[in-house]
N, C-alpha and C positions, 0 to 999 in steps of 0.2 A: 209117739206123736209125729207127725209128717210135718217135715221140717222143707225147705228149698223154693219158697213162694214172695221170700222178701231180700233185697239185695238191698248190700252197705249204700248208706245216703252219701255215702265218699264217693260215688259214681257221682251225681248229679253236677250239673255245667254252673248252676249256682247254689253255692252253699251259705248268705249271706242270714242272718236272723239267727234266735234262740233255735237250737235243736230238743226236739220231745223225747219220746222214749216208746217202743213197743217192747214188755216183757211176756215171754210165755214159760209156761210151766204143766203140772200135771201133778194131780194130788187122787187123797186116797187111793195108794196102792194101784193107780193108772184110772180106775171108774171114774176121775172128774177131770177134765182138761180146763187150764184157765189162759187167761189174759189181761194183762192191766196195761193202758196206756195214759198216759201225759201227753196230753195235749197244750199244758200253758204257751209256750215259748210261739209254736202255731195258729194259735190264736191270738196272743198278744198282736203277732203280726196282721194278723186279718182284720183285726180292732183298728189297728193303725192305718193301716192301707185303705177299707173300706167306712170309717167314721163311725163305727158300729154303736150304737147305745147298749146299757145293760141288758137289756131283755135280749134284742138283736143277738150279743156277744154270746148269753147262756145258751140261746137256742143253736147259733152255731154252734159254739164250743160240743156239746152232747152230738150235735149230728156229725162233727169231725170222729170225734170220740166211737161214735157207733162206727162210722164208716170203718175204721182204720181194724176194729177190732172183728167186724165179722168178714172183712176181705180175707185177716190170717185164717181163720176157719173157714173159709169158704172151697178151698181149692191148693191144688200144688203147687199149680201152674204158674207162670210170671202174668198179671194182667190189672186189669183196673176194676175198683167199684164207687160205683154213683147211687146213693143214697138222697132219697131227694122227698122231704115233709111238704106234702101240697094240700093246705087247710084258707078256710074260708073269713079266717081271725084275719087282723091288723096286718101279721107280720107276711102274708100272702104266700112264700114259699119259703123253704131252706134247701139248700143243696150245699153237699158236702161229697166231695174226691177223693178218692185214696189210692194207688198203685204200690205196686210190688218193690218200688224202689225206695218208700216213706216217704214219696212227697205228698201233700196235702193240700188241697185248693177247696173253697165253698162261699159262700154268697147268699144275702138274703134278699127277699121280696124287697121290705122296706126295712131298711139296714137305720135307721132313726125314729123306732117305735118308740114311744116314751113309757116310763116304767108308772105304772099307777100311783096314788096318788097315795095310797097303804102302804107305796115302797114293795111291795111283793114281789120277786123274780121267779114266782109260779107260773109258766109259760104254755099253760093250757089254752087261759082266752084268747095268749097272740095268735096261738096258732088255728087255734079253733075246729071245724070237723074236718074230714077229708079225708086223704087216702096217706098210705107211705109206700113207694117204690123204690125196688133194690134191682139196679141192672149191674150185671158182672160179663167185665169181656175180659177173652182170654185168646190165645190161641185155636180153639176150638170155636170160636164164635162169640155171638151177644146173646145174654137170655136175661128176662128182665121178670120180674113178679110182682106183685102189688096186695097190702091187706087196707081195711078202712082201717083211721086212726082209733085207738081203743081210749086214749087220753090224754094225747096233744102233749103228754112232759116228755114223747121220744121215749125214753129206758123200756117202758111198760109195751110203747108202741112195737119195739126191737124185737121185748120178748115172743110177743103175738106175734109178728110176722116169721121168726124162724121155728115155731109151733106149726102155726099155717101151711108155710110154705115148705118145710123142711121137717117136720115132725121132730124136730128136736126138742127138749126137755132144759132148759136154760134158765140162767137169772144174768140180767145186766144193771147195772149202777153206775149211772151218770152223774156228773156233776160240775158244774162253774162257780167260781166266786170270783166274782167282779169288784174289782175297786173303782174309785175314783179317779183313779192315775194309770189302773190298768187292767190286767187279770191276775187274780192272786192265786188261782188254782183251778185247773179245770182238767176232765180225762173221766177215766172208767174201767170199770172192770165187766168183763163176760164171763160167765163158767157155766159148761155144757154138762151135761151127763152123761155119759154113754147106758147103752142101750144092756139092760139086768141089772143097773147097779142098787143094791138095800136098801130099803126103804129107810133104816137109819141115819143112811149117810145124807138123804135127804132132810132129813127132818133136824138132824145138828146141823146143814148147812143154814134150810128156813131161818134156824134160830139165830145162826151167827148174823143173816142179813137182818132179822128185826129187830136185833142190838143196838144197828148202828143207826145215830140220831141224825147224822147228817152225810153225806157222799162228800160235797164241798168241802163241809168242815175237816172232814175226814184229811182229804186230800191237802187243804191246809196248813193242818196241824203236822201234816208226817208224810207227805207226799202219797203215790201210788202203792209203795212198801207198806205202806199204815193200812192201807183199804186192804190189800191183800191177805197182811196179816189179821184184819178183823173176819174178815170172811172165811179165811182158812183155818179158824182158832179150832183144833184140837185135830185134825188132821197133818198127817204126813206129806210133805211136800217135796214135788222135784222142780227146780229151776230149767228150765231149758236154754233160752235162747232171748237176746234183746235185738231190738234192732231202733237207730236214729231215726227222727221224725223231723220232716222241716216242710213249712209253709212255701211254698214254690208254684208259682202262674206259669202254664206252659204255653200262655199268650205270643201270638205274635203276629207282625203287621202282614204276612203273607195269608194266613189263614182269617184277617179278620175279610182281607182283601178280598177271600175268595168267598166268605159272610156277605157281606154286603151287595158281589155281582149279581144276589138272589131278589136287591131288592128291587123294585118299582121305581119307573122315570119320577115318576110322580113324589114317590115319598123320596129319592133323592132332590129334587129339586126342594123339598121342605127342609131338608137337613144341610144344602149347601151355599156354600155365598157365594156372590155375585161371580169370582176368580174359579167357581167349581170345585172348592175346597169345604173340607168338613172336619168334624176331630168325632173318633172313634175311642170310646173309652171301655175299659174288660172292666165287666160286672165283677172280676175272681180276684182281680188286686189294683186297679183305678186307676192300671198305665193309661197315659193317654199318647191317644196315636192323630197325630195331620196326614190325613189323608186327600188324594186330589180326586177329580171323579176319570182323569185322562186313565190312571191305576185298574177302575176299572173295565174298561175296557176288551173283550177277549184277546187272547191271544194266539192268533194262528200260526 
């Protein structure tokens, strides 16, 4: 399995919040590569920082969850990937970050969808029709792809796009469970197949995924280790490799500064008071920044 695409979250300039977890592994006999990540800790934080409501929190939590797990399989390389759900539902968009170092950042359209009246955190109708695009930069460049949404729950959405776009042969399992006070579980698993593997080993994997009654509950009851082992149940496994996850805004008043010189006389005079002052707030964690308009200004 190619390994050297994620580096220790001990690098990072802040390490403040719950840390996640990225595991990789590789089963049957090497024909099936996996991944399972935890997301709670990462999302908790984004709940906090952005107000998020339950639906809001689920649909992040999955799109965090995907981001993280198909950057590891995407490439060797150190670089970033942007996963971003653009549906015509309530919730307007989801975007979720992920980079080679386990930081994690993402944001919703409207972060205060309220959950149906059934209590359901089925996240189809928030999200509703649309597309899903995966841009990954690296070294080598930007390349970005896009499939229509197939079902608005994301997992199903994941799978179609790396069929799509990558002909890959996959199963992803997403999931959140949101409390009242907070998140009680959320994360996921991918597992790929490489290319001649037996029809068998597909057909015990199908099974082991329509065993499981719930992804959340799963994740719950027994963390990522739980999910893993229900998916992997009567296969040979190798552990590979973990790596730390942490919620981290790579915001800052210089780049909003340089944001903003793009806008209009006009729309800054609507956004500033009477002193030429304004507050610039990052959709990714709700720093808020005072800004003056003398800042933007060029600078020769």
């Amino acid at each position: 399995m190619e390994r050297g695409s994620f580096c220790p979250v001990s690098d990072l300039d802040d390490t403040d919040g719950e840390l996640g977890e990225l595991q990789l592994g590789v089963a049957a006999r090497g024909d099936l590569r996996w991944a399972v990540v935890d997301v709670t800790g990462p999302l908790e934080a984004a709940r906090d920082a952005l107000d998020l409501s339950p639906v809001a929190a689920v649909a992040l939590g999955r799109a965090l969850a995907a981001a993280t797990l198909v950057l590891r399989f995407a490439t060797k390389e150190p670089g970033q990937l942007v996963l971003e759900v653009l549906g015509d539902g309530p919730l307007g968009k989801v975007i979720a970050e992920a980079d080679s170092r386990g930081r994690l950042r993402g944001l919703v359209g409207e972060p205060r969808v309220e959950t149906p009246e059934d209590g359901s955190l089925m996240i189809a109708e928030a999200v509703g029709s649309g597309t899903l695009r995966v841009t990954q930069e690296s070294e080598r460049g930007r390349y970005s792809s896009q499939v229509e949404l197939v079902s608005g729950e994301i997992g199903k959405d994941l799978v179609h796009f790396l069929e799509q776009s990558r002909q890959i042969r996959s199963a992803a399992l997403l999931g959140v469970l949101p409390r009242p006070t907070g998140i009680g579980a959320a994360g996921g698993l991918l597992i790929e197949a490489f290319p001649g593997v037996a029809e068998e080993i597909l057909e015990l994997l199908e099974r082991n995924i329509a065993a499981i009654d719930s992804v959340a509950g799963s994740l719950a009851a027994g963390g990522t280790g739980m999910l893993r082992d229900q998916v992997l149940e009567g296969f040979d496994r190798e552990d590979l490799e973990r790596f730390p996850l942490l919620y981290s805004c790579r915001c800052r008043r210089e780049t909003l500064v340089d944001q903003i010189r793009h806008l209009s006389e006009q729309d800054l005079d609507e956004i500033s008071d009477e002193n030429g002052k304004f507050e610039a707030v990052c959709a990714f964690c709700g720093s808020s920044y005072e800004l003056d308009r003398v800042e933007l200004r060029p600078v020769h």
